[in-house]
N, C-alpha and C positions, 0 to 999 in steps of 0.2 A: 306505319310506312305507307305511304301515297304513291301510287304510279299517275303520271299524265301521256295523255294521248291526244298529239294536237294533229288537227285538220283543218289546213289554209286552201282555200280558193285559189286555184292560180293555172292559168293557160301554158300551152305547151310552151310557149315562148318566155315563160316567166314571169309574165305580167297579171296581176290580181285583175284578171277580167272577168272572176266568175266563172270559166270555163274549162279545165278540168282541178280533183283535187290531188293536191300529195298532202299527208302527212307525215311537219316535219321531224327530225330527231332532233329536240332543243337540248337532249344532256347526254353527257357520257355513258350514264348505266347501262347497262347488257337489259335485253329486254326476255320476258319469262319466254319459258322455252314451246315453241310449236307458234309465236304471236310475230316471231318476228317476218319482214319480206312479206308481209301478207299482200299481196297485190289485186286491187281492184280493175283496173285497166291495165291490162299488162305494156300495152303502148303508151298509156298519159300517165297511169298514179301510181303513189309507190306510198306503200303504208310503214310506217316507220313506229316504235316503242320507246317512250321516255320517261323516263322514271327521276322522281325530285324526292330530298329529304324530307318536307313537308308541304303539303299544298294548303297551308294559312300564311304561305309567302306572299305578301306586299304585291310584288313586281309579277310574281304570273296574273296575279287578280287585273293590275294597270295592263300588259300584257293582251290580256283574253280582252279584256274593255277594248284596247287602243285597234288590236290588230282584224282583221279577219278570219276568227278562229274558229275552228268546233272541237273543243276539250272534253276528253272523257275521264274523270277523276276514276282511280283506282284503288279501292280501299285493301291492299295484301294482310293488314295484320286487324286482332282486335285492337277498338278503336280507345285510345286512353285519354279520357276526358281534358282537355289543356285546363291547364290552372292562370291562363293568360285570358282576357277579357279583349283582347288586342285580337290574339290570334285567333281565339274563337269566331273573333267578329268577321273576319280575313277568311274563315276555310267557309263559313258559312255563305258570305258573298262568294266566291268560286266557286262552290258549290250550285252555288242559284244562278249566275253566269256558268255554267260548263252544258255541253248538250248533253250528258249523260253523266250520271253517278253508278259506278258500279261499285258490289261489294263481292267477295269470296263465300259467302254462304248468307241462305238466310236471315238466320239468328243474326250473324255479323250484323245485316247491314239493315236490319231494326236498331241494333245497339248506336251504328254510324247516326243513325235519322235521332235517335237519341242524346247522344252526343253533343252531335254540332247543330243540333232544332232544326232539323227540315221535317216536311210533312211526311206522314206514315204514305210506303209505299213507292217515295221517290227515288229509293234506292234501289236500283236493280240486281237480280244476282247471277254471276258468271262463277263458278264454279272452278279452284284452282284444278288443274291436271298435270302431271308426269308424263311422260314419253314410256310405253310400257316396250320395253326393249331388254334382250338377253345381256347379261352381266357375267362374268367369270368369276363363281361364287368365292369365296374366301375360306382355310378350313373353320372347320369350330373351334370354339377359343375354351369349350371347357366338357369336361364328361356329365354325361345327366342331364338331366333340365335346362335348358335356356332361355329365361326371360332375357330381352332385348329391347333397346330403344338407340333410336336416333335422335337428336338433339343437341342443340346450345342449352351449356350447363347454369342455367341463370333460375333465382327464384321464381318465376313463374312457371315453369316448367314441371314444376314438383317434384323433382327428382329424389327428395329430401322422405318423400313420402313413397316412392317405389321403395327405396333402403329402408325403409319401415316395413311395407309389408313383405321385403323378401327375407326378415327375420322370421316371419309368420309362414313359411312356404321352404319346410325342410328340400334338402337333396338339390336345391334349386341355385342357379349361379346366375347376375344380373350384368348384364354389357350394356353399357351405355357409349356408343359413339357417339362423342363429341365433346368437345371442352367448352371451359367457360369461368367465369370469375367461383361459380359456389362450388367448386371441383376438391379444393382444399377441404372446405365443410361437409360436403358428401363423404369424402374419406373419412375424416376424423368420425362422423357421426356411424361408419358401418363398422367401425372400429366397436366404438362406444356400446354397440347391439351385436358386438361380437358376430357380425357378418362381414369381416372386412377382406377373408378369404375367397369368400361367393361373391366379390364384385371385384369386375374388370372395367376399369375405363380407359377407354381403345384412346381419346384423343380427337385432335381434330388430323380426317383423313378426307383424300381427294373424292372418293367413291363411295361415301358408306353406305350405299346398297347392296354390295357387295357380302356386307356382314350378315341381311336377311336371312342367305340360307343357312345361317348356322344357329338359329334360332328356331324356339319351340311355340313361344308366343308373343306377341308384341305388345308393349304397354306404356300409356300415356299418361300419367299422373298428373294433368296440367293443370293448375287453376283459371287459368284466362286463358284461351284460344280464339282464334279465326277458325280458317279450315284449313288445318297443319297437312303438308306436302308429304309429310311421316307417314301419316295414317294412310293415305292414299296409296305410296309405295312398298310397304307392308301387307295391303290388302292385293299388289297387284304379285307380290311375291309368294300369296297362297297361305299365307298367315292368320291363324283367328288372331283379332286383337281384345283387345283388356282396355279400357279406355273411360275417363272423365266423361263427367256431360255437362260439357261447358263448352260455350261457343257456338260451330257451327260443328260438331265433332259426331254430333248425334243424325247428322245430313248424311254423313258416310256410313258410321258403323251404326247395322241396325240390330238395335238390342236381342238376342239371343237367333240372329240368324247369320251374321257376319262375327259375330261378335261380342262383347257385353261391355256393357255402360254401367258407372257406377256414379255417388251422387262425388260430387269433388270434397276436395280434405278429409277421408276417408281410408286409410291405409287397411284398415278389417276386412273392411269389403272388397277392394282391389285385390287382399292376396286370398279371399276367397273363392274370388272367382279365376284367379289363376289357380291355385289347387284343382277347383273344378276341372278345369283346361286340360291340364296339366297329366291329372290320373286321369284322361278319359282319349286315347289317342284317334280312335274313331271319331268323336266327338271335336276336335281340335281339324282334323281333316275337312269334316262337312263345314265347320265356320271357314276355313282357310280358302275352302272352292267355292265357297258363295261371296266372299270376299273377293275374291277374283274377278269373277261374272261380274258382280254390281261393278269394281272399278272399270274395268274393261268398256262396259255400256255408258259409263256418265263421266268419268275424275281421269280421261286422259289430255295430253298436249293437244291430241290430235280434235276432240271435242270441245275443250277449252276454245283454242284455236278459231273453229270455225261459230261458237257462238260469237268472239267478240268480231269474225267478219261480219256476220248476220248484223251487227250492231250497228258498223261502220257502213253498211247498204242502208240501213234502213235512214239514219245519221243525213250523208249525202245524197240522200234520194229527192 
C-alpha cells in the first residue's frame, strides 16, 4: 500500500504563479491519523493526505510529468516485489519523479530501494505513530494468562504459528482481535493441538485497543512486516511484547528491554519467551514501562505528524 502526498504551486487567487503552495487531496482515503490539516501557512496553504491503491499507476506518473507537483510517495506496508515488468517500470519512474520517498521503518525502506531498484538511501524513514490517548478498557475475556494480539487474520501474519506455540505455554488463553480469511484454519488447527479451548477470536471490532488491557502480553508471530501500528499500541498500553524480527519490528521492540524478538517461523521460541514473560510478573512490568517510554518518545501521531511537516518545509523551501 502506497500513500501520495501531492504539492501544487499555486497563488492565493488560484493561479499556478508559483506563489503560495496547497497540497491537494487527489483521493478519497481518510489520511493516517495526526498528518491530516497539517497547515503550513495558516492564511495561503492547506496540507492535505492522499492515499492511492498503488503508486506504479500509469496516470499519476503522466500526472506528476504534466502537472506542477511535489509528490511524496508513501511506502505503509512491506514492500512485495510486483511480478509485473510494466508496473515495476511505472513505481520505479514515480519514484524518481516524486520529491521524496518515504518509508515506515528502516528495514522497510532498504527492502522498498530493493524492490523497485532505486539507490541505497533514497528512501527516507518516517516512523508510523498512534495517538497515545485513554480508552475505556474492555473486561478480560479469560482467567489466567493472556497472550493477545491485534490483527487481520491472513497468512502473513502467522497466526498459524502463535496457535502452535500456545499449545507449548500451559494455563495460558490466546485472543486475537481481528478477522480474516485464515480465521477458519486457525480454529480447525487449535482444535487439531487440542487448544481450541485457550483461543478466543474476538472478530473484527470498532476499537480493538480497548482489549489491550486484558492482556498479559502481546505477540506478533508475523513473517513479513513493515512497522505494524500493533506493536506500537501495545507498547503504548504498558505491554511487554513477544514479537518476530522481520521487517522493521526490531525499530520498536528492543530485544530484552521492551521486549523480546525471536528469529520468524519459530513457534519454540516464541512460546519460550512467553513462558519467560509470563512466570515472571516483575519482569513483564519492567518490559511493559520501557515500552511505554520508548513509544511515548518516537511511534506517536503526534511525532509522526510533525516529521512529515519537517518534510513538507524542507520540500517547499
Amino acid at each position: 500500500m502506497d500513500d501520495l502526498l501531492f504539492a501544487r504551486k499555486q497563488s492565493s487567487s488560484g493561479n499556478d504563479d508559483g506563489g503560495h503552495v496547497r497540497v491537494v487531496h487527489e483521493c478519497g482515503r481518510a489520511p493516517p491519523v495526526g498528518a491530516e490539516e497539517e497547515v503550513v501557512d495558516p492564511e495561503h496553504d492547506v496540507l492535505r493526505h492522499a492515499v492511492v491503491e498503488g503508486a506504479g499507476d500509469p496516470r499519476l506518473v503522466l500526472e506528476i510529468a504534466r502537472e506542477r507537483i511535489l509528490a511524496v510517495v508513501v511506502e505503509q506496508a512491506a514492500p512485495l516485489p510486483s511480478k509485473s515488468l510494466v508496473q515495476r517500470f511505472f513505481k520505479r519512474t514515480l519514484s524518481r519523479l516524486a520529491s521524496a520517498h518515504v518509508s515506515v521503518g528502516e528495514a522497510s525502506a532498504r527492502a522498498v530501494e530493493d524492490a523497485v531498484g532505486l539507490p541505497r538511501g533514497s528512501v527516507r524513514t518516517i516512523h508510523n505513530g498512534v495517538p497515545d490517548k485513554p480508552l475505556e478498557p474492555l473486561p478480560r475475556l479469560a482467567e489466567g494468562p493472556v497472550i493477545g494480539s491485534l490483527g487481520r487474520l491472513s497468512p502473513e501474519k502467522g497466526y498459524d504459528l502463535a496457535v502452535q506455540a500456545l499449545a507449548e505455554v500451559p494455563e495460558a488463553t490466546l485472543v486475537l482481535v481481528g478477522d480474516g480469511l485464515e480465521r477458519t484454519r486457525l480454529e480447525r488447527l487449535a482444535a487439531e493441538l487440542g487448544v481450541a479451548e485457550r483461543v478466543r477470536v474476538v472478530g473484527w471490532v470498532e476499537e480493538p485497543r480497548r482489549y489491550l488491557a486484558g492482556f498479559d502480553v502481546f505477540l506478533l508471530a508475523s513473517r513479513t512486516e513493515g512497522f505494524p501500528l500493533a506493536i506500537v499500541e501495545a507498547m503504548l498500553a504498558g505491554l511487554p511484547v513477544v514479537a518476530t524480527e522481520v521487517g522493521s519490528i526490531g525499530e520498536a521492540v528492543q530485544d530484552g528491554a521492551t521486549g523480546y524478538l525471536v528469529p520468524a517461523e519459530d513457534p519454540d521460541a516464541l512460546a519460550s519467551r512467553l513462558r519467560e514473560v509470563l512466570a515472571d510478573p516483575k519482569l513483564a512490568r519492567r518490559l511493559g514501562h520501557a515500552g511505554r517510554v520508548r513509544a511515548r518518545e518516537h511511534f506517536t501521531s503526534a511525532t509522526m505528524a510533525r516529521s512529515f511537516e519537517r518534510l513538507y518545509h524542507e520540500l517547499l523551501s
